[in-house]
C-alpha positions in Angstrom: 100.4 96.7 122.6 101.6 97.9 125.8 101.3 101.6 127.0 105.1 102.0 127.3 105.2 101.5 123.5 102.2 103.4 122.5 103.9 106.4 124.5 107.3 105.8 123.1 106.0 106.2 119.4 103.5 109.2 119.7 100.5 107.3 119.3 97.7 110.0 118.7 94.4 109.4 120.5 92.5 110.0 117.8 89.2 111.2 120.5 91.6 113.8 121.5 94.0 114.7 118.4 96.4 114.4 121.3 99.7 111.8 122.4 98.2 109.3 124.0 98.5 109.0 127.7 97.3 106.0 129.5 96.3 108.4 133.0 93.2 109.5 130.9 91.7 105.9 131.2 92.4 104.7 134.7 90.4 101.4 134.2 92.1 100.5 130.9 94.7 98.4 132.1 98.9 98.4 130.5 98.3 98.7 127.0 95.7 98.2 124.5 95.0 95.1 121.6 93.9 96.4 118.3 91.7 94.4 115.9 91.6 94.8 112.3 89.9 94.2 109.7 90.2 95.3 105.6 88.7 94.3 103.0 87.8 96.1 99.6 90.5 98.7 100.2 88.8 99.9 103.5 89.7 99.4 106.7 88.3 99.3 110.5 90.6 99.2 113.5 89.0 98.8 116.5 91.4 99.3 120.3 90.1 96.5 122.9 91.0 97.6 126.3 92.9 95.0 128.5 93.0 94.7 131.9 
C-alpha cells in the first residue's frame, strides 16, 4: 500500500495514535504491505516494510 494512500486516508500509526507520516521511518521505503491473518474471530495484521 503505498505511502501516498496511507496519507490520503488518515492512516493512524497505531505506535504513535498519530496520522501516519512516512518521514518518521526514513529506511522504510514508499509504502508498506500488510499481512493478515483471522481465524476464530481474531485477528493479527502485521505491516512489512518495503524498500
Amino acid at each position: 500500500m503505498p505511502d501516498s494512500y496511507l496519507q490520503a486516508n488518515e492512516f493512524i500509526d497505531e505506535s504513535t495514535n498519530q496520522p501516519y507520516n512516512p518521514a518518521n521511518y526514513p529506511l522504510q521505503g514508499t509504502g508498506l504491505f500488510f499481512v493478515g491473518l483471522e481465524a476464530n474471530g481474531q485477528r493479527a495484521i502485521a505491516p512489512v516494510f518495503l524498500t
